[in-house]
C-alpha positions as CSV (number, residue, x, y, z in Angstrom):
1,X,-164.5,-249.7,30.8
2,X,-167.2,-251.9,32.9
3,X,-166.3,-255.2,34.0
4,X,-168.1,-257.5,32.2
5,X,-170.0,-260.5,34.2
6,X,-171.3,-264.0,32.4
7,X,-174.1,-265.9,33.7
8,X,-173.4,-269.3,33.5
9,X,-176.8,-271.1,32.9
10,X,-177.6,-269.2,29.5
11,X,-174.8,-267.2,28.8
12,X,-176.2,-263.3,29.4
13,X,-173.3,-260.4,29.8
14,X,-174.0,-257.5,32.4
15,X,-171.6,-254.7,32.4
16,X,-171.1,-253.0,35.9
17,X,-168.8,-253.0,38.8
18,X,-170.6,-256.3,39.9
19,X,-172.7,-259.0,39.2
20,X,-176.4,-258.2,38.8
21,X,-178.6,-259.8,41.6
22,X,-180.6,-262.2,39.3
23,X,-179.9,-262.5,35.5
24,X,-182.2,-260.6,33.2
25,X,-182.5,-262.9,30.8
26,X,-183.1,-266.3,32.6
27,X,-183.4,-265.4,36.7
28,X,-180.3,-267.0,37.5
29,X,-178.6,-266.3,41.1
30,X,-175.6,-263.6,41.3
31,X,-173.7,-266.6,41.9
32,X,-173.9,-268.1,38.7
33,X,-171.7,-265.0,37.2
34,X,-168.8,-264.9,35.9
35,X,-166.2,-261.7,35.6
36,X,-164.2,-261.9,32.3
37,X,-160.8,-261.8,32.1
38,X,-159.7,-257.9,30.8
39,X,-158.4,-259.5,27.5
40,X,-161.9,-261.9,27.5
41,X,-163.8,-258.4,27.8
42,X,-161.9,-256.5,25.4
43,X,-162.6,-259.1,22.5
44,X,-166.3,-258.5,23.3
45,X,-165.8,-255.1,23.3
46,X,-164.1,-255.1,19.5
47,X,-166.3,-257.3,18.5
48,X,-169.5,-255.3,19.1
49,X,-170.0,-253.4,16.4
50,X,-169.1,-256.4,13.9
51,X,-171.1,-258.4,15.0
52,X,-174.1,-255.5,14.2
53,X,-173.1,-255.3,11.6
54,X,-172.9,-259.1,11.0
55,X,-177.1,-258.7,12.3
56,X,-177.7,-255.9,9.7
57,X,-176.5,-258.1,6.4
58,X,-178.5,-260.8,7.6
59,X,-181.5,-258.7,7.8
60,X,-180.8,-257.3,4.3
61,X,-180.3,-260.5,2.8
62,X,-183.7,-261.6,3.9
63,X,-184.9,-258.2,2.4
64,X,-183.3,-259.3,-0.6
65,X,-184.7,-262.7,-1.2
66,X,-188.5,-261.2,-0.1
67,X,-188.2,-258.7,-3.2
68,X,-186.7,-261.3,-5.9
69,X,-190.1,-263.7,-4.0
70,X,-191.7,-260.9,-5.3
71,X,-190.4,-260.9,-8.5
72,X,-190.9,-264.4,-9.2
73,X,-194.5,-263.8,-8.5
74,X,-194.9,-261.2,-11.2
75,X,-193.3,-263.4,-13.5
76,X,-192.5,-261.0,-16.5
77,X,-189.8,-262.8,-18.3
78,X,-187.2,-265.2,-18.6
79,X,-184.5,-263.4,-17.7
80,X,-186.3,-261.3,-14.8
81,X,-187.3,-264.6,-13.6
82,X,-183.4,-266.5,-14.2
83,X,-182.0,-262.9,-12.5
84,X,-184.6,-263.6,-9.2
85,X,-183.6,-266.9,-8.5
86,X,-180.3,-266.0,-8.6
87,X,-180.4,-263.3,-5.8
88,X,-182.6,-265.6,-4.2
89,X,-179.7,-268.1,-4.1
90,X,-177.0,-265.1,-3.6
91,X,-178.5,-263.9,-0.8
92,X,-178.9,-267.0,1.2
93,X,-175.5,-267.9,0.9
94,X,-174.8,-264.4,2.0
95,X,-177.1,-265.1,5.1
96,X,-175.2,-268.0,5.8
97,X,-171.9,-266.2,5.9
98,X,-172.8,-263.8,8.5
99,X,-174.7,-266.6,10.6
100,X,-171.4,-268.5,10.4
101,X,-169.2,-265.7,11.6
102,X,-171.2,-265.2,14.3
103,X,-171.2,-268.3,15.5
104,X,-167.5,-268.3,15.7
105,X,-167.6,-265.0,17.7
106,X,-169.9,-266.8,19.8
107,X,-167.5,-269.9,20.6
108,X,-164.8,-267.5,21.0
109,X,-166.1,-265.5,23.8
110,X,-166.8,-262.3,21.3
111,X,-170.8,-261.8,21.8
């Protein structure tokens, strides 16, 4: 496993045997890097394909509320209508699950 460097202006992780010269995401100096701890690393490394995952519901909860908008629209009935805004609701408080969980991996070094 790569040793894992954090830039300290905006965050960024590099994998490699060292520090990357400038930060590809915001230009920062080698200096303002960071190695994580093994155990620091490891949690990112578990944490990877979660937090895909976490990305993909989010993405399929907006897909879900941009078909029930549709739905709305065509307005056929009552209960196709009641059933729309229902999913619409559902799915945002899906979305807001995931964004929450994220954010937690985020403040606990697991991004």
């Amino acid at each position: 496993m790569k040793k894992l460097w954090r830039c300290g202006v905006c965050g960024y992780l590099h994998a490699g045997d060292e520090a990357p010269d400038a930060c590809p995401k915001c230009g920062a100096p080698k200096e303002k890097f960071t190695g994580l701890t093994d155990e620091e690393a490891e949690k990112v490394h578990m944490s990877e394909r979660t937090n895909d995952i976490h990305m993909e519901i989010v993405g399929l909860a907006e897909r879900i509320s941009a078909l029930a908008q549709e739905g709305l629209e065509i307005d056929l009935d009552p209960p196709c209508v009641a059933l729309f805004k229902a999913a619409i609701k559902e799915a945002r408080v899906i979305k807001q699950r995931s964004k929450a969980e994220m954010e937690g991996h985020m403040k606990k070094g697991k991004w």
